[in-house]
C-alpha positions in Angstrom: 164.5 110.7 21.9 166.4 111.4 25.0 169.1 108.8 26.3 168.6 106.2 28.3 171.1 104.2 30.6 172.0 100.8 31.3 174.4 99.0 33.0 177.9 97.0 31.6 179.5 94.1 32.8 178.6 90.9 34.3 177.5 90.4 38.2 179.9 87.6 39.9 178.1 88.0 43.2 179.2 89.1 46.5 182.3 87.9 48.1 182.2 87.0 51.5 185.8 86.7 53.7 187.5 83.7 54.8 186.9 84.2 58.4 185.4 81.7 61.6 182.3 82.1 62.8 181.4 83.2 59.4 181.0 86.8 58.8 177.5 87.7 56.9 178.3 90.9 55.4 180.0 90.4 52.0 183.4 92.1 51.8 183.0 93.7 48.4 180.4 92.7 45.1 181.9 92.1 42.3 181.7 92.8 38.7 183.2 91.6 35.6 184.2 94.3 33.5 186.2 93.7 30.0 190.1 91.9 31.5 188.8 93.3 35.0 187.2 92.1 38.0 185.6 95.4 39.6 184.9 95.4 43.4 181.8 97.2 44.6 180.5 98.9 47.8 176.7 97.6 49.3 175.5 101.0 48.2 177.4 100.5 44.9 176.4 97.9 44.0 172.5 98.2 45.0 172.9 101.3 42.7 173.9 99.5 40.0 171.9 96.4 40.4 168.8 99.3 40.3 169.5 99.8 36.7 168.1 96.6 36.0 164.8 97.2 37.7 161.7 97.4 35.6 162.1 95.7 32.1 159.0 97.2 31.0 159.9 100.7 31.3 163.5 99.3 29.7 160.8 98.1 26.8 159.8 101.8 26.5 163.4 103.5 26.3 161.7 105.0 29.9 164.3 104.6 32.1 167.7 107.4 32.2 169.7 109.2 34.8 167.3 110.9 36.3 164.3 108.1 36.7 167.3 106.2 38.1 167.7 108.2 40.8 164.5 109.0 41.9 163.9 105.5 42.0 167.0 104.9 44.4 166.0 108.0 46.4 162.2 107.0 47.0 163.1 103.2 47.2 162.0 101.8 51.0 165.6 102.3 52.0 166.7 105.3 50.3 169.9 105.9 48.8 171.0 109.8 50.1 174.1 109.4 47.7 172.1 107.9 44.5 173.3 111.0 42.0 176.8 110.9 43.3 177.0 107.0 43.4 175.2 107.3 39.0 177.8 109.4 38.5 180.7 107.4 39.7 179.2 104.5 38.1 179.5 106.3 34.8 182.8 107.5 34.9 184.3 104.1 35.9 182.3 103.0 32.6 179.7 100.6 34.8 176.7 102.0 33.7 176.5 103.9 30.7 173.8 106.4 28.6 173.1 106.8 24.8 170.5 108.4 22.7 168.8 105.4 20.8 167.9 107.8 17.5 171.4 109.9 18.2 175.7 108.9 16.9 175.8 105.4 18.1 179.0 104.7 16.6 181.3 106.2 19.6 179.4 104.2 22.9 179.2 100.9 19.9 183.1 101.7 19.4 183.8 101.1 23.3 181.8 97.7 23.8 181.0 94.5 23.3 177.4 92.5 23.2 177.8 89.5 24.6 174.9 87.1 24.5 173.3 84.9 27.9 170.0 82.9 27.8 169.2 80.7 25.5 168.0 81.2 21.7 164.1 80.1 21.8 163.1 80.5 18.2 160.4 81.8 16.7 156.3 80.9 16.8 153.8 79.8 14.0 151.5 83.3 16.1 154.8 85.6 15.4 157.3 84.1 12.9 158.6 87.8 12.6 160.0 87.3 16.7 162.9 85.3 18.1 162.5 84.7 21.9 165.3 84.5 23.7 165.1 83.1 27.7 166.1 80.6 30.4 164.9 77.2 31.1 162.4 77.0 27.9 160.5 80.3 29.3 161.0 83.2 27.0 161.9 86.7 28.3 161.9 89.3 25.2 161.4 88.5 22.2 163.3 90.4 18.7 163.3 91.3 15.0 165.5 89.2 13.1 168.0 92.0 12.7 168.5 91.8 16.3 168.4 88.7 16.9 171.8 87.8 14.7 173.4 90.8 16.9 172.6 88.9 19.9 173.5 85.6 18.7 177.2 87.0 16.7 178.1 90.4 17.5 180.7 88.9 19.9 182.6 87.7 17.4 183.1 91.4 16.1 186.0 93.7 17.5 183.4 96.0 19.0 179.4 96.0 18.6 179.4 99.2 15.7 182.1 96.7 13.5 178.9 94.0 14.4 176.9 96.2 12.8 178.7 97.1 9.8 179.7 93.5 9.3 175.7 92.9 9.4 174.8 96.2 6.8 177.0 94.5 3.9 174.9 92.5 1.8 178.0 92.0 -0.5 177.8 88.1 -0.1 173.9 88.0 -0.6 173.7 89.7 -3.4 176.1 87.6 -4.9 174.0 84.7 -4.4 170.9 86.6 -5.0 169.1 86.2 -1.9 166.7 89.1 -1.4 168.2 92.1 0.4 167.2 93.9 3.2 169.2 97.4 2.6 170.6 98.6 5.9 172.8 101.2 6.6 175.4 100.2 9.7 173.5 103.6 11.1 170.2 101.4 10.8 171.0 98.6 11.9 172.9 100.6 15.6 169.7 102.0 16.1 167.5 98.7 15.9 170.0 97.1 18.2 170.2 100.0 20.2 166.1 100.2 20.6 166.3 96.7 22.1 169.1 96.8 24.2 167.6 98.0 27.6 165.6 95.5 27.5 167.7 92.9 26.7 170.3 93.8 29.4 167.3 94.4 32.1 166.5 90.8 31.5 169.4 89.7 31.6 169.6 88.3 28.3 173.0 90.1 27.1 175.2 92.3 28.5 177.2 94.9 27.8 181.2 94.7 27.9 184.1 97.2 27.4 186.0 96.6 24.5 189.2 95.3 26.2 192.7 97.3 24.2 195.4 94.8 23.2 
């Protein structure tokens, strides 16, 4: 499987200038970023607020580098600087690529998954599927697995200790609950399988692990 690429951090919106008559081009778009708060260019931040387009190709693990950029050079309003601008993005850690079935453990060293949306259960049609959403309307739905990484990984120092934290059944089989055998390696690569599209939907996001 090739690598796909997302986008970290949280959108705060554009920020407009304290000025009479009112000026209606923002001054900068902002993004939070782990302790930061990361101004961005119009074209900057269009590029990065592209990453989010099409949660259905997200779904499919369809969308990387290079469908990005086609996508911002063939948009209406093209973006003649859309490789340049990816590339930037990268290397200032605001969008970011891994292989879904490659290591997992370095990119899951460097961040955080931080749950938004609300928890929406299951159904009687698909017990198996927790919806998460926003105002009672469900946006993707997830395996169990992935479902406790949405809702407690952020507790974790970074999202591979989440997942090592998740892979010990120590406590279970104390209790002898029925275990579900999972390597940390297994259980990165079902979170990782789901997280384009839960970051294209806006229900988590992706955040830098911030050093002490």
């Amino acid at each position: 499987m090739s690598s796909v690429i997302v986008p970290v951090g949280l959108s705060m919106g554009p920020r407009f200038r304290y000025v009479r008559p009112p000026d209606p081009t923002p001054e900068c778009y902002e993004i939070h970023l782990g302790d930061d708060l990361v101004e961005l260019t119009e074209a900057e931040a269009a590029v990065w607020a592209a990453a989010f387009i099409d949660p259905e190709s997200h779904a499919k693990l369809a969308v990387n580098r290079a469908s990005l950029i086609r996508l911002l050079e063939t948009a209406p309003k093209p973006e003649r600087r859309a490789a340049e601008i990816v590339d930037d993005l990268l290397k200032r850690g605001l969008l970011v690529e891994f292989d879904p079935d490659g290591d997992l453990e370095p990119v899951f060293h460097r961040h955080k998954l931080l749950p938004l949306g609300q928890g929406l259960g299951s159904t009687p049609e698909e017990p198996h599927l927790h919806r998460i959403g926003f105002a009672g309307k469900a946006a993707v739905a997830l395996p169990i697995q992935v479902f406790t990484q949405w809702s407690y990984a952020y507790l974790h120092a970074d999202l591979w200790e989440a997942c090592v934290f998740y892979a010990d059944e120590s406590e279970d089989a104390e209790e002898g609950e029925e275990l579900l055998n999972l390597t940390p390696e297994e259980v990165a690569r079902d979170t990782a399988l789901n997280l384009p599209m839960m970051i294209s939907t806006s229900t988590a996001f992706l955040d830098p692990v911030v050093e002490s």
